[in-house]
C-alpha positions in Angstrom: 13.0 4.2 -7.0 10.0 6.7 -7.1 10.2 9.7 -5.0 7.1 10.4 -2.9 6.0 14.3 -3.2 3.4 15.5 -0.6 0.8 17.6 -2.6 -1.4 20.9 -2.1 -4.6 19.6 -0.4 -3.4 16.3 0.7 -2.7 14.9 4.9 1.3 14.6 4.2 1.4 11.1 4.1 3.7 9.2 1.9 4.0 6.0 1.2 7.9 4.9 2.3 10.6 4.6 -0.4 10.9 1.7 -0.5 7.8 1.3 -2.2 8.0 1.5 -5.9 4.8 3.5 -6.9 3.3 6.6 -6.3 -0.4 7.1 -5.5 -2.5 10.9 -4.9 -3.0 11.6 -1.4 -2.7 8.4 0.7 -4.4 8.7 3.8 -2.2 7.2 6.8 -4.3 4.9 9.0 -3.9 4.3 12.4 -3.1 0.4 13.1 -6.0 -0.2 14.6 -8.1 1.2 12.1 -6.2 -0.2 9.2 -6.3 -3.8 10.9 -9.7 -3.6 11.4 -10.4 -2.5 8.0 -8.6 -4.9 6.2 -9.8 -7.6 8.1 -13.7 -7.3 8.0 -15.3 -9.4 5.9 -16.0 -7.2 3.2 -12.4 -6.3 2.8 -10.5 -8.3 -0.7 -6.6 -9.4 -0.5 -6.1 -8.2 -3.7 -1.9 -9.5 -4.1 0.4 -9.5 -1.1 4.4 -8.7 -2.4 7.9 -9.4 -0.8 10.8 -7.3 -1.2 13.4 -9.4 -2.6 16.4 -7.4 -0.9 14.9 -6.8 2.6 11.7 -7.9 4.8 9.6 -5.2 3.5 6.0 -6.8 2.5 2.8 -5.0 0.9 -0.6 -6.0 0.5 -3.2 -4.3 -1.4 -7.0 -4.9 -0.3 -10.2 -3.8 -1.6 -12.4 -2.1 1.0 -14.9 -0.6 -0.3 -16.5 0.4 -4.1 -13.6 3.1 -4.7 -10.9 2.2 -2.2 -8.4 0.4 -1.5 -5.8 0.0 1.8 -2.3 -0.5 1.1 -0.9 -2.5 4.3 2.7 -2.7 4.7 5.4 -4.7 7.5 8.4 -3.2 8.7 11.4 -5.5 8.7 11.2 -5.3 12.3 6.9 -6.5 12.0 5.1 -3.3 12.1 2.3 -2.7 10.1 1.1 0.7 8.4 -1.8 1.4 6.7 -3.1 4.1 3.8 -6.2 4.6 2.1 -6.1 5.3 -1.4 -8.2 5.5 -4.3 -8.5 2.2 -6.0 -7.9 4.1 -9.6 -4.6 5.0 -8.5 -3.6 1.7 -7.0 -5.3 0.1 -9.9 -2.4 2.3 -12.3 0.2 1.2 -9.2 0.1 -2.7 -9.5 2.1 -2.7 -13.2 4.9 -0.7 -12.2 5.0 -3.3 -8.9 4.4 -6.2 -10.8 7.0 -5.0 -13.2 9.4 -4.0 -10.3 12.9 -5.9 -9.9 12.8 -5.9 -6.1 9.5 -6.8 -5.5 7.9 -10.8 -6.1 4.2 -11.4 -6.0 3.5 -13.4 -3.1 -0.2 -14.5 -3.5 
């Protein structure tokens, strides 16, 4: 499981544990900003992922030219969003594609 490492310069957030990647600096997004994001018409599913031993989905969408929103659901249905760049995400889909606990869902 990757470990997720606040750095110099960055907001704090982390992506949960649960999530198998790292990526620089995620911002955290407020629900109703991330759910407003990734539902405007300009926003891209790029893959949605289950977690094979719990509830735990991801999503990744393309929002704008260089970045992407990672949305993920609780297994008790809450959403959270982060912003990231799309370079690191773009690095992040192998090691999730290639993860044991996670299957590709569209």
């Amino acid at each position: 499981m990757a470990t997720h490492v606040s750095r110099e310069g960055c907001d704090g957030a982390t992506l949960p544990a649960v999530v198998p990647f790292e990526v620089d600096c995620p911002s955290r997004l407020s629900w109703e900003l991330g759910s407003r994001v990734v539902g405007d018409d300009d926003a891209t599913l790029r893959g949605e992922w289950e977690h094979t031993g719990s509830s735990w989905t991801l999503a990744l969408y393309r929002v704008t030219t260089h970045t992407d929103v990672v949305r993920l659901r609780t297994p008790v249905g809450r959403e959270r969003f982060y912003g990231a760049a799309r370079m690191d995400l773009d690095a992040a889909v192998p090691t999730l594609a290639d993860a044991p606990t996670w299957r590709r869902r569209a």
